[in-house]
C-alpha positions as CSV (number, residue, x, y, z in Angstrom):
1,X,0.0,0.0,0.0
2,X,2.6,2.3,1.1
3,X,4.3,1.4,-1.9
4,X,2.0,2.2,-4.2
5,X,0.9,5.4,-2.7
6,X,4.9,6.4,-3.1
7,X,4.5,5.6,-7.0
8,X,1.6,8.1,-7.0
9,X,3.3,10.6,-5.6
10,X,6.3,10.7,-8.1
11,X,4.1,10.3,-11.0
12,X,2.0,13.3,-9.6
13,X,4.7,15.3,-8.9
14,X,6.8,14.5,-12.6
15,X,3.4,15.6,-14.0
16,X,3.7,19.2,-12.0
17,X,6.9,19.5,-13.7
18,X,4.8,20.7,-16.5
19,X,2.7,23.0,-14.9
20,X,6.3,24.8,-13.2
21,X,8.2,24.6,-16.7
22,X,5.4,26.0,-18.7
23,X,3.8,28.5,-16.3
24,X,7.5,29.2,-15.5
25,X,8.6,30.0,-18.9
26,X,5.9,32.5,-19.2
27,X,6.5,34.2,-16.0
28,X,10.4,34.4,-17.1
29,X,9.5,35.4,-20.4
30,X,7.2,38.2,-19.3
31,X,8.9,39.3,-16.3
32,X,6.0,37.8,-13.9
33,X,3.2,39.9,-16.2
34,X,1.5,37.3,-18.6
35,X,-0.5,39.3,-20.8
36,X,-4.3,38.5,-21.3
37,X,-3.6,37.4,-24.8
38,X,-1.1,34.3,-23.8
39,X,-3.3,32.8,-21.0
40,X,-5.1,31.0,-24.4
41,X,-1.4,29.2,-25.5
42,X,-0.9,28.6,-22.1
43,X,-4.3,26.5,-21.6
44,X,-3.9,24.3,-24.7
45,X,-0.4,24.0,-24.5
46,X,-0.8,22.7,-21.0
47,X,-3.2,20.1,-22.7
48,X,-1.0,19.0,-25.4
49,X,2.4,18.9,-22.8
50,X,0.8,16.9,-19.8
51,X,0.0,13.7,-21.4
52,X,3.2,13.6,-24.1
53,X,5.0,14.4,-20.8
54,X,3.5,11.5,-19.5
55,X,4.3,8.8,-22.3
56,X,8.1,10.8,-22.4
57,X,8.5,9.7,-19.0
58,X,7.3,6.1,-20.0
59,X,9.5,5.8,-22.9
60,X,12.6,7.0,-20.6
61,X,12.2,4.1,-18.0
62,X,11.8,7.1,-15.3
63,X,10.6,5.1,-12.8
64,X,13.0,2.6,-12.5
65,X,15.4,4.4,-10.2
66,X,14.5,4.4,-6.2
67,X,14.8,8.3,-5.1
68,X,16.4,7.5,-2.2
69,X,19.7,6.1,-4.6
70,X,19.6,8.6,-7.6
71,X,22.4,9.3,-9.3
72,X,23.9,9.7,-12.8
73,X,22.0,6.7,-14.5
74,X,18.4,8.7,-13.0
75,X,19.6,12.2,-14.0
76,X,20.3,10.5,-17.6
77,X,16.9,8.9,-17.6
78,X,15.3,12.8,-16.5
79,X,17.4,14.4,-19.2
80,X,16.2,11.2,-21.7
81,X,12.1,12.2,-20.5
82,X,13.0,16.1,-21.0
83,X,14.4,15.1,-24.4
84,X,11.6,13.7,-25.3
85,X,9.3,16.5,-24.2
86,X,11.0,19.3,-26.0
87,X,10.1,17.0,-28.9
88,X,6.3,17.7,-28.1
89,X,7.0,20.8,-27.7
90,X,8.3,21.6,-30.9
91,X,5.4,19.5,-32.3
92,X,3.0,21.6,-30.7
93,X,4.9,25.4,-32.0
94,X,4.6,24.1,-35.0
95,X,0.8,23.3,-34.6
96,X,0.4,27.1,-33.7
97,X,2.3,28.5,-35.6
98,X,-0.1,27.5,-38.6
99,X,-3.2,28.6,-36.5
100,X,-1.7,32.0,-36.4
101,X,-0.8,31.6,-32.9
102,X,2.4,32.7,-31.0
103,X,4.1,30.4,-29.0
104,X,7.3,32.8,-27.8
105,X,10.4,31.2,-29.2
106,X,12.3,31.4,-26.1
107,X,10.1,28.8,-24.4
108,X,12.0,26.4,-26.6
109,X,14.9,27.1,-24.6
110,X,13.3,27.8,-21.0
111,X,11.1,24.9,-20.9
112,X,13.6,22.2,-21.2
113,X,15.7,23.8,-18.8
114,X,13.2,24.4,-16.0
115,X,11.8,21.0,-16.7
116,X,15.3,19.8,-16.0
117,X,15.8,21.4,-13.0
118,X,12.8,20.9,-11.5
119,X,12.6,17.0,-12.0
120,X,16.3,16.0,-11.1
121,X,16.6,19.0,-8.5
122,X,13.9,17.1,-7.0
123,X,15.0,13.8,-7.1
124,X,18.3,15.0,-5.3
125,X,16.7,17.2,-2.8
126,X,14.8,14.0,-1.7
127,X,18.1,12.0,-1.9
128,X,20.0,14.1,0.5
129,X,17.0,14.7,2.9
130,X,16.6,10.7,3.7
131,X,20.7,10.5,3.6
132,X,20.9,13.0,6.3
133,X,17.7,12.0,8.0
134,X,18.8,8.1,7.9
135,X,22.7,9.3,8.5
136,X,23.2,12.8,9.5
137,X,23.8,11.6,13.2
138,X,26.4,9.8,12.2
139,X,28.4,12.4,11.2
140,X,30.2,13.2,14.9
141,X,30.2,9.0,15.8
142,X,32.7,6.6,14.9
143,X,36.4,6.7,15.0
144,X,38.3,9.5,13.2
145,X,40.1,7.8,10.4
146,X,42.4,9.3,7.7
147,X,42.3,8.1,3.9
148,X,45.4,7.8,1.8
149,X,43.9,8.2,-1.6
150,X,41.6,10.5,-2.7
151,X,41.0,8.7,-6.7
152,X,38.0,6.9,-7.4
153,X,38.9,4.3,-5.1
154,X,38.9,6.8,-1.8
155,X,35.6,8.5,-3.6
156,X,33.7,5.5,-3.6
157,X,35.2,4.6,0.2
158,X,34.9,7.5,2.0
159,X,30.9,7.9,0.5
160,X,30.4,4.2,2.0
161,X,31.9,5.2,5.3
162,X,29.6,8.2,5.9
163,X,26.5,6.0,6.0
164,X,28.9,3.5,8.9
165,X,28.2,4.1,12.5
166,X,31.9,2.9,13.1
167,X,33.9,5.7,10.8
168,X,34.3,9.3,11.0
169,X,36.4,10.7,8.1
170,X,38.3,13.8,9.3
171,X,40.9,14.2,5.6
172,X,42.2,12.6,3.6
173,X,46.2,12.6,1.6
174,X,47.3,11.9,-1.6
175,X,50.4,12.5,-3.1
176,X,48.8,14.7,-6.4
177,X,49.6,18.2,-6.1
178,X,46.4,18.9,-8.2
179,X,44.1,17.5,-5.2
180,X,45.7,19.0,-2.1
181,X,43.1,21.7,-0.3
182,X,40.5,20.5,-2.8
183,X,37.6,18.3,-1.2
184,X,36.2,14.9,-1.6
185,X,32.4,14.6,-0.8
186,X,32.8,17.1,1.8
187,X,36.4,16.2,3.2
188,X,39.9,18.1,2.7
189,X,42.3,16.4,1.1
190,X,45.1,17.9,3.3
191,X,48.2,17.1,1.6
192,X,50.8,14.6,0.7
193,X,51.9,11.2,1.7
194,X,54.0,12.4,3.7
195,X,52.4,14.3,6.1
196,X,50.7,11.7,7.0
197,X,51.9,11.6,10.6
198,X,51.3,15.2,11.2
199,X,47.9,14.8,9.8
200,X,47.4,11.9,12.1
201,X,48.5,13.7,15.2
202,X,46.8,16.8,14.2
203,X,43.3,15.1,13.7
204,X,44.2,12.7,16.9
205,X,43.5,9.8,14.7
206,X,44.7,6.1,14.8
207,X,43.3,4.7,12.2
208,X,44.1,4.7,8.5
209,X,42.7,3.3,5.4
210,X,44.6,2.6,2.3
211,X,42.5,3.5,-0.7
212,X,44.7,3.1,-3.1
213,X,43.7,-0.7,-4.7
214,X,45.5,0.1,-7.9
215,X,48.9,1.1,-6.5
216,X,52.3,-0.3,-6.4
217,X,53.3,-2.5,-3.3
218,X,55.9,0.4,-3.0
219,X,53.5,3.2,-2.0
220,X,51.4,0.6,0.3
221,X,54.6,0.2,2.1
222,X,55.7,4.1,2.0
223,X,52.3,4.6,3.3
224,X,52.0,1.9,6.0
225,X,55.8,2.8,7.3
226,X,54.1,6.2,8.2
227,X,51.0,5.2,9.9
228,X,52.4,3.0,11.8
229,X,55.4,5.3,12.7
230,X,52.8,7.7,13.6
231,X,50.8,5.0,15.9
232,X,47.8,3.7,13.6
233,X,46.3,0.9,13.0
234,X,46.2,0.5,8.8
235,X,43.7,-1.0,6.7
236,X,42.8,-1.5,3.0
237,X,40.5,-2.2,0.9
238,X,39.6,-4.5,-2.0
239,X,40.9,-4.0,-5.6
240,X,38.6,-2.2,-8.0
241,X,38.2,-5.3,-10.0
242,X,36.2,-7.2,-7.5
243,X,34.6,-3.8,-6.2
244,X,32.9,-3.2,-10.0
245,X,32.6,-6.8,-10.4
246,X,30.3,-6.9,-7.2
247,X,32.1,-9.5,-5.3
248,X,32.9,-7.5,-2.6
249,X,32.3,-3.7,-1.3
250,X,35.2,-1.0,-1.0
251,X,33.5,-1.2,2.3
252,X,34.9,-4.1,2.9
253,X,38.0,-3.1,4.4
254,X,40.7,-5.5,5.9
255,X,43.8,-4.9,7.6
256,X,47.0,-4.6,5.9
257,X,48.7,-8.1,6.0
258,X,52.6,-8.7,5.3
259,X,51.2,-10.1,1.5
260,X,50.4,-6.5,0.8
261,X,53.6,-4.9,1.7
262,X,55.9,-7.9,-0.1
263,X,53.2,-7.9,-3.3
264,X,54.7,-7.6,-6.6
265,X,53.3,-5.9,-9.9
266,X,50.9,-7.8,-11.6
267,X,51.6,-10.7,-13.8
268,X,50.2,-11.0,-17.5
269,X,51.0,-14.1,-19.1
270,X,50.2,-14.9,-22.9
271,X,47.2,-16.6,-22.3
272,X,46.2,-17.6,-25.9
273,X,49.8,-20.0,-25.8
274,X,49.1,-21.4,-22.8
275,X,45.1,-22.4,-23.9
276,X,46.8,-24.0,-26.9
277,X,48.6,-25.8,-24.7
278,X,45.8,-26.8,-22.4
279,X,42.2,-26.8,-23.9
280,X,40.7,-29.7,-24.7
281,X,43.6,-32.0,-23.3
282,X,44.1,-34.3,-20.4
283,X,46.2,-32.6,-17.6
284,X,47.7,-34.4,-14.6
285,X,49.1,-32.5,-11.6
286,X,51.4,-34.8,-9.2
287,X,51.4,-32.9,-5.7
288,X,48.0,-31.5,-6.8
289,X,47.4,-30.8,-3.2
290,X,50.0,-28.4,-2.0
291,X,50.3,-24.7,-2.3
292,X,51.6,-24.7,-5.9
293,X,50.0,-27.5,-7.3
294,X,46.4,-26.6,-6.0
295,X,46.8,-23.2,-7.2
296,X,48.0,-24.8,-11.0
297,X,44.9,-26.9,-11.0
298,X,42.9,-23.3,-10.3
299,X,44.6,-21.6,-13.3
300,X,44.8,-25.3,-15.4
301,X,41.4,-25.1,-15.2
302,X,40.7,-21.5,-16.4
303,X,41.8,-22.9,-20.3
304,X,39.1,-25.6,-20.6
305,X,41.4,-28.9,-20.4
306,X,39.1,-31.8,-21.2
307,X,39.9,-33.2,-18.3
308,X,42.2,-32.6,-15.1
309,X,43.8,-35.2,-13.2
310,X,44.9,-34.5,-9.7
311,X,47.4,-36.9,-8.4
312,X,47.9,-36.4,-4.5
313,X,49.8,-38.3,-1.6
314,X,47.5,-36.6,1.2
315,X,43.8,-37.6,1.0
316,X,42.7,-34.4,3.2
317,X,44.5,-32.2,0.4
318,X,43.0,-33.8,-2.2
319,X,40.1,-34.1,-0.6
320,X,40.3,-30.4,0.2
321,X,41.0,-29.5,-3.2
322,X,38.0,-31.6,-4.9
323,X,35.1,-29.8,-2.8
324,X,37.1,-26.4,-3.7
325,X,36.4,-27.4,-7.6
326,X,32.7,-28.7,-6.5
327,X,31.8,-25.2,-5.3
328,X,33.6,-23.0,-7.5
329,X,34.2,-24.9,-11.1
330,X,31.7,-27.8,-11.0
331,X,31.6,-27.7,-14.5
332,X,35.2,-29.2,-14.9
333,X,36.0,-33.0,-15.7
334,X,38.2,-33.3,-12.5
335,X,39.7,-37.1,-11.4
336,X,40.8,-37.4,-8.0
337,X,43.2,-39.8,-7.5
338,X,45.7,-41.0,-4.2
339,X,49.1,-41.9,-5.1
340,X,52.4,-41.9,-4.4
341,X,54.8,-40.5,-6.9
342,X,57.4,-43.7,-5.6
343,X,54.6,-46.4,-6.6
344,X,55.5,-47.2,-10.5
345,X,52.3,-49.7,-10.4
346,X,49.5,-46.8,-9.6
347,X,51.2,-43.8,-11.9
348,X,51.3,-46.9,-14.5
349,X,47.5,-47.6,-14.2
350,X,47.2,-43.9,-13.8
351,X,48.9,-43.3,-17.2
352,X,47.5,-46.1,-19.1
353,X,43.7,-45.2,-17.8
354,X,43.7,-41.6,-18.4
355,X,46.5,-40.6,-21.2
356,X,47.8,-37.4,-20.1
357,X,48.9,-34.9,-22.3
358,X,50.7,-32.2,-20.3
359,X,52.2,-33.2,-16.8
360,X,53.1,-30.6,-14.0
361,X,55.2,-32.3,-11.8
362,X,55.0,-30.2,-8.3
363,X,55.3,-33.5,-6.0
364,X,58.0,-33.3,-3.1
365,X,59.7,-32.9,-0.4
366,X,60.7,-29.3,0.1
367,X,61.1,-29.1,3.5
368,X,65.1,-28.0,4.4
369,X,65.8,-29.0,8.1
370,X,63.0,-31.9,8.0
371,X,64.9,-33.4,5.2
372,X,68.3,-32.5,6.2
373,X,68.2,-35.0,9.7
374,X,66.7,-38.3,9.8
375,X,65.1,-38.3,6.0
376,X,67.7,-37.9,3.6
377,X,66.9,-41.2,2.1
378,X,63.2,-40.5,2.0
379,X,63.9,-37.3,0.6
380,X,66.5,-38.4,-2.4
381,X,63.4,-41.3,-3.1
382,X,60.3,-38.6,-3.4
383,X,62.6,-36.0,-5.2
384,X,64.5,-38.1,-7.3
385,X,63.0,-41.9,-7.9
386,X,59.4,-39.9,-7.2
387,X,60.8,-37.8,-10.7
388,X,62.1,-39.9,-12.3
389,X,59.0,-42.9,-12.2
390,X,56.8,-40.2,-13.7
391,X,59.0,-38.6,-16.1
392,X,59.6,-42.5,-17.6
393,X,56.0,-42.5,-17.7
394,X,55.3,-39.4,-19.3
395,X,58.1,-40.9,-22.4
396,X,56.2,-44.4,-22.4
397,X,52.6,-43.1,-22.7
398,X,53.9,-40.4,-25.4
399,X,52.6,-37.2,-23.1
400,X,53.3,-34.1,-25.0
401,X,55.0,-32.1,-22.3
402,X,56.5,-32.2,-18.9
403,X,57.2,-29.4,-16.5
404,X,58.8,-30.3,-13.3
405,X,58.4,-27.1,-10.8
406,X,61.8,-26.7,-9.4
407,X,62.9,-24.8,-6.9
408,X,66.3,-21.9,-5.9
409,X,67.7,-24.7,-3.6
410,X,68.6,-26.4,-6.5
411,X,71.2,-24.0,-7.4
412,X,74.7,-24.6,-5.2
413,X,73.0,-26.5,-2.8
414,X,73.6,-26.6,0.6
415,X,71.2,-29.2,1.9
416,X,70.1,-32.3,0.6
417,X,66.5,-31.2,-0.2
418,X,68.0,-28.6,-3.1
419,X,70.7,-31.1,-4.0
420,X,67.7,-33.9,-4.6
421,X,66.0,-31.1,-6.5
422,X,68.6,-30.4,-8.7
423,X,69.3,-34.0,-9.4
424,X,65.5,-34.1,-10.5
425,X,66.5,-31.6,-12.8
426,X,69.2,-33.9,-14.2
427,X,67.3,-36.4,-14.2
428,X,64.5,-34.2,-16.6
429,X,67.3,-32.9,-18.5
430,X,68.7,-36.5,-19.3
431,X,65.5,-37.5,-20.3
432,X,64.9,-34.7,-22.6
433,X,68.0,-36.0,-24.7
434,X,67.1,-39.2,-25.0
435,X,64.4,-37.8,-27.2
436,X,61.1,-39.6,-28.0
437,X,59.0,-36.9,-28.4
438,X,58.2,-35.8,-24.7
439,X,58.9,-32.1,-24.3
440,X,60.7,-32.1,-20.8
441,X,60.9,-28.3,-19.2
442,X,61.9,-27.4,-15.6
443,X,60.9,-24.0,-13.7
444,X,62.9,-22.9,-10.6
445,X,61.4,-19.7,-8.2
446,X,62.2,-19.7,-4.7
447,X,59.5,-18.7,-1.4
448,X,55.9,-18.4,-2.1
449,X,54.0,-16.0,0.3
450,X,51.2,-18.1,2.8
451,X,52.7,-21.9,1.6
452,X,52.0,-24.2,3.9
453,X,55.3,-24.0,6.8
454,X,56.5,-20.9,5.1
455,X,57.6,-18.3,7.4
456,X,54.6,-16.1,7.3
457,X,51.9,-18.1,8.8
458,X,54.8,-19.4,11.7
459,X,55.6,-15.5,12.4
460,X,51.6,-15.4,12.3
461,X,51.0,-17.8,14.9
462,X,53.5,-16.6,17.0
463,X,52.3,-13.3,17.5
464,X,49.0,-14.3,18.2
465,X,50.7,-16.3,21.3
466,X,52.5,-13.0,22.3
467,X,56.1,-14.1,20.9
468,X,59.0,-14.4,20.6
469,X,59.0,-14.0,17.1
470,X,62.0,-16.6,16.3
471,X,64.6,-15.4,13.1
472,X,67.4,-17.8,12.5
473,X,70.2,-15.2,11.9
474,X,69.9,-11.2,11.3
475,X,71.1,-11.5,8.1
476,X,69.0,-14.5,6.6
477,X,67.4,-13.2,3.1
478,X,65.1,-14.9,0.9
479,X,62.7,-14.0,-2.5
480,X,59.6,-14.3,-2.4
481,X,56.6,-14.4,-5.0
482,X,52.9,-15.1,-4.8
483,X,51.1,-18.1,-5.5
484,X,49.3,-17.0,-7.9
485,X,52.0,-15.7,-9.8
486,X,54.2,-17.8,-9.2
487,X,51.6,-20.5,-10.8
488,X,51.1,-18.0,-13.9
489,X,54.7,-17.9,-14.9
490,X,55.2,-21.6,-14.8
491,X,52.1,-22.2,-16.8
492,X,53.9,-19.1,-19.1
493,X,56.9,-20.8,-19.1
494,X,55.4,-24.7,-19.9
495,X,53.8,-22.6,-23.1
496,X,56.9,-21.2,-24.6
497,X,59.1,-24.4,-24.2
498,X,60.9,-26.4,-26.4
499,X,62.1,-28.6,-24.3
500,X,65.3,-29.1,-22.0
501,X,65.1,-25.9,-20.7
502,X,65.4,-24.3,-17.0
503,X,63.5,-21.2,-16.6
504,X,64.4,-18.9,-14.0
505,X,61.2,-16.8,-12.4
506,X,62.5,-13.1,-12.1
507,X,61.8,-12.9,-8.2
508,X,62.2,-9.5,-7.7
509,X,64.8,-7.8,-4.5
510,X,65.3,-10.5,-1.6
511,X,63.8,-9.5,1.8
512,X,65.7,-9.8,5.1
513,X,63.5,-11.9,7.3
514,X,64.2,-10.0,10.1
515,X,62.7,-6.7,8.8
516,X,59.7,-9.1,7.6
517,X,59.2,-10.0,11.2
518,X,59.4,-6.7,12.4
519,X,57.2,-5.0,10.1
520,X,54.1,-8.3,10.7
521,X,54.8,-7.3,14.7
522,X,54.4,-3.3,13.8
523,X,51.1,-4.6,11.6
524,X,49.6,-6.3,14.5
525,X,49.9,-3.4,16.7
526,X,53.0,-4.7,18.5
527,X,55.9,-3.3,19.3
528,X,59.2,-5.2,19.5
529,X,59.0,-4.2,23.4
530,X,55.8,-6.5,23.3
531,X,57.1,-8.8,20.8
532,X,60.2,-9.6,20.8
533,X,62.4,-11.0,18.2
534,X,64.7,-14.3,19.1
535,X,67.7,-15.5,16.5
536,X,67.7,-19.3,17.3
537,X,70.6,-19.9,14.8
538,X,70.7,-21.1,11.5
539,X,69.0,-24.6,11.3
540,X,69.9,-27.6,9.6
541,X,70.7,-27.5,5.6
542,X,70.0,-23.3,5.8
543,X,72.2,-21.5,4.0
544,X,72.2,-17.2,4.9
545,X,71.2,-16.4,1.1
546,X,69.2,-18.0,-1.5
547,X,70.6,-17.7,-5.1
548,X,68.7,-18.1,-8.5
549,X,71.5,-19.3,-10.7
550,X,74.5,-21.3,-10.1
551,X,78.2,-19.7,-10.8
552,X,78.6,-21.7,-13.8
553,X,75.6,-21.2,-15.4
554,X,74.4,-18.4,-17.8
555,X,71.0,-17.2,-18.6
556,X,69.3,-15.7,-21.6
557,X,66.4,-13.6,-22.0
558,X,63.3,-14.7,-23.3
559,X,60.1,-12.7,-24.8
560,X,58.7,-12.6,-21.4
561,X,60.1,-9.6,-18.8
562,X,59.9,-11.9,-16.2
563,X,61.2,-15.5,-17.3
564,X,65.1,-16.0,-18.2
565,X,66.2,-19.4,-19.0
566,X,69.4,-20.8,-17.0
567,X,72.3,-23.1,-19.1
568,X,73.2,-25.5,-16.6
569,X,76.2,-28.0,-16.2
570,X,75.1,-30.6,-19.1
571,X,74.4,-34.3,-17.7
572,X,76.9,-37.0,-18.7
573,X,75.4,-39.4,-21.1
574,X,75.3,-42.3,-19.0
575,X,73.5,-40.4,-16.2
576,X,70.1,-42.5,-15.9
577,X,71.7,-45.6,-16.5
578,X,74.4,-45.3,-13.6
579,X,71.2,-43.5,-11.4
580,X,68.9,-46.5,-11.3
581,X,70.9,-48.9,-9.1
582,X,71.0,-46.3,-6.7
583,X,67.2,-46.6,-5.8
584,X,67.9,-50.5,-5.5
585,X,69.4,-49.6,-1.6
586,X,66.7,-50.6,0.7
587,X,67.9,-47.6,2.8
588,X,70.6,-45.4,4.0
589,X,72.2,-42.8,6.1
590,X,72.3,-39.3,6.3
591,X,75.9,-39.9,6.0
592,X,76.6,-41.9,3.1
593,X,73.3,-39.8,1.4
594,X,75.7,-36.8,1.4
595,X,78.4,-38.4,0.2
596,X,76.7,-40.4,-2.7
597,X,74.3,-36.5,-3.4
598,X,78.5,-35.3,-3.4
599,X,79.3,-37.1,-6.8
600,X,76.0,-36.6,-8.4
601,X,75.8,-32.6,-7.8
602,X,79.4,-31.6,-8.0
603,X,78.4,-28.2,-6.8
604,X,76.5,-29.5,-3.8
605,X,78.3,-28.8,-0.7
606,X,77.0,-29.6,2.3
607,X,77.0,-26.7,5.3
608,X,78.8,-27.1,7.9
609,X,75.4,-26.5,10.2
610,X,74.0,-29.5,8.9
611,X,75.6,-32.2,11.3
């Protein structure tokens, strides 16, 4: 009922537009003193307006808009019904015109305007009396927060937080010249990054919002170092692309985690290579259930393979991993099989069942100290045997490529987990010469932010129990990349293959995990007073730096700015055929593991820590 009394209304009062444009236009033209022989053209054309104003209105979808929301798609559909009324208009000084009658010209000019004014004036003057009705106490609540950002990312924020109980906007900064002592909706934008701390302290604020969701990890960190010198808690909100895409609101704000500060620029892979490689072929993933090979079978997936295979040790991960794909990609072929990579029977069933075309190889160990004491053995049979079983598969069932993901351990080695990695490498590289039509490629990259027993979620969980933070050694670097990305640039790097080759993802600058630790304390609210930081010393198989090539190799560019391909140490001839008696030892020691690791990888020397 209410409803439909409230369409009345705007229908009535769209209709008195008329009667204010037209009556209006006279007065104007006439300087308020209509003269007696007008008040005739001013009847009929009052007639002939009302109802083409009515069907303009119709034709302009006018009352699809809620008042309450108008905005630039109502003011278009207005200007669309005045449009249409001008037309009738012009119609009707035409009609008089050949009756001898005088319709004064400039009412083609007043009518529209008025008409204008009066029908969208209206529909914002309703607008901002419900906003400040339904929000106008909310003006002096919340907590004072400044926004860095004042683009259309801190635009659409900072009109979402005046309608929040739990926000106050007192300024905002940006670092364009252009903006500063301007306002946004109402709010100053008071200057530069950089006076962020004095804007802070002069507004005696402690929070801060990042709204800048299309910037460079670089200003998020310039940004956050400042709030958080000057005492606030930061947050940020979602990219633009999800924001327009209406997955989630720019309301939706979330504090600044470590991920931000470390993110890199975003990756863009030649996508049209990599669905040649893909669509409509059978793709296996070995280790489909850890951090990179879950997040390959996401991307796989995005090129329409026929089918995807998911070959996984751990049944929760796979498990895991097959609900994600119910919920999210249901419409994908996906077989979810348990297996070791060390069981030639299953990956020979596995092969002869499903026929693979492309293989992505991320199965292993990659644990350093885990591998380093007690599990050398295990580690040489997962890495190695576990590559080689399914590379000899791949070359018997005629796949058309392999890509083993590889990692920066591999390269001078100081622990048996990158020296079994590297001999997987060999072992790919071997089997690449001995031909038979199997495309075999290898990708190294080294730390992926949020794997599972990286250093982030450990620092993470150690915070939340109040510290210490633990740090191995105040100088320890390491690279690190995304998931995501990092999954990209191997599938960019499987595409542009020919085989044999060992491409080197461009990492980016190392990162001292010391400064990481620090700045994830700082993020939390901590200081190192509260948290403290503990070096426990280097740990078995660590080495202090991580490096991306080894001395005697050379690297190449390639089309893409953020792949290189490295020329390793070539692999003697005889290389399989010595390797496979190896795997014939039931089992053996650390010890004689190192020693026999020693004459395979020449370059692999062991540290002295790892004893």
């Amino acid at each position: 009922m209410i409803k439909a009394y409230l369409s009345l209304f705007v229908f009535l009062f769209d209709l008195s537009a008329v009667v204010f444009a037209w009556g209006g236009g006279f007065l104007l033209r006439f300087n308020f003193d209509v003269p007696a022989a007008f008040v005739s053209v001013m009847s009929w054309g009052m007639v002939f307006l009302v109802p083409a104003h009515v069907v303009a209105c119709r034709l302009a979808g006018l009352y699809r808009g809620i008042w309450m929301f108008a905005s630039l798609p109502d003011l278009k559909r207005v200007l669309l019904a005045v449009g249409f009324s001008t037309v009738a208009l012009i119609v009707f000084y035409v009609l008089y015109r050949n009756q001898h009658q005088v319709v004064p010209r400039s009412l083609l000019v007043l009518y529209p305007i008025l008409l204008a004014v009066y029908m969208g004036g209206g529909r914002a003057a309703y607008r901002m009396w419900k906003e400040h009705r339904l929000y106008g106490g909310l003006i002096a609540q919340g907590k004072p927060v400044v926004i860095v950002g004042a683009g259309r990312g801190g635009a659409m924020l900072v009109r979402e937080l005046e309608r929040s109980p739990d926000w106050r906007v007192v300024g905002l900064v940006d670092d364009d010249r252009s903006k500063w002592g301007r306002e946004l909706s109402g709010h100053l934008v008071i200057g530069g990054i950089e006076s962020l701390s004095e804007v802070l302290a002069s507004e005696k604020a402690s929070h801060v919002i990042l709204a800048m969701p299309s910037a460079a990890a670089e200003a998020c960190r310039r940004a956050t170092d400042l709030a958080v010198g000057g005492g606030a808690h930061v947050f940020t909100v979602p990219g633009l692309d999800d924001v327009m895409s209406g997955r989630v609101a720019i309301s939706s704000i979330r504090p600044v985690e470590i991920e931000d500060l470390l993110g890199r620029e975003p990756v863009s892979i030649d996508t049209e290579h990599v669905a040649a490689m893909v669509a409509s072929k059978t793709v296996l993933v070995t280790g489909a259930g850890g951090s990179i090979g879950s997040e390959l079978c996401r991307q796989l997936a995005r090129f329409s393979p026929v089918r995807l295979v998911l070959y996984e040790q751990s049944e929760f991960a796979l498990y895991t991993l097959e609900q994600w794909f119910s919920v999210h990609m249901p419409n994908i072929e996906l077989v979810a099989l348990a297996g070791d990579v060390k069981d030639a029977a299953r990956l020979d069933e596995v092969f002869s069942t499903y026929r693979p075309s492309v293989i992505f190889h991320a199965a292993a160990y990659k644990h350093v100290p885990l591998m380093e004491v007690g599990n050398a053995w295990q580690a040489v049979r997962n890495n190695v045997l576990g590559t080689l079983q399914v590379a000899e598969c791949a070359s018997r069932f005629g796949v058309e490529r392999f890509v083993l993901i590889s990692t920066d351990k591999a390269v001078n080695p100081t622990n048996v987990m990158g020296a079994t990695k590297r001999m997987a490498e060999m072992v790919c590289e071997a089997m690449h010469r001995q031909g038979g039509g199997t495309q075999f490629g290898m990708v190294r990259f080294g730390n992926v932010l949020g794997s599972t027993g990286s250093v982030i979620p450990k620092f993470q969980e150690q915070i939340s129990r109040g510290g210490p933070v633990t740090v191995t050694h105040p100088e320890i670097t390491r690279y690190f990349m995304s998931i995501p990305e990092a999954a990209q640039l191997v599938l960019q790097a499987a595409a542009m293959g020919q085989g044999g080759e060992i491409f080197v993802l461009d990492m980016g600058e190392p990162v001292k995990i010391v400064d990481l630790a620090r700045k994830m304390i700082q993020l939390c609210g901590y200081s190192e007073n509260e948290i403290r930081i503990q070096f426990s010393g280097l740990r078995p198989g660590e080495k202090l730096y991580e490096e991306l090539l080894a001395d005697a190799e050379q690297t190449c560019q390639t089309p893409h700015p953020k792949l290189r391909i490295a020329r390793a140490r070539p692999v003697e001839g005889d290389f399989l055929a010595n390797l496979r008696p190896w795997f014939d030892e039931t089992s053996l020691s650390d010890e004689r593991v190192r020693e026999t690791l020693m004459r395979w990888v020449p370059e692999y020397q062991p540290a002295s820590n790892n004893f």
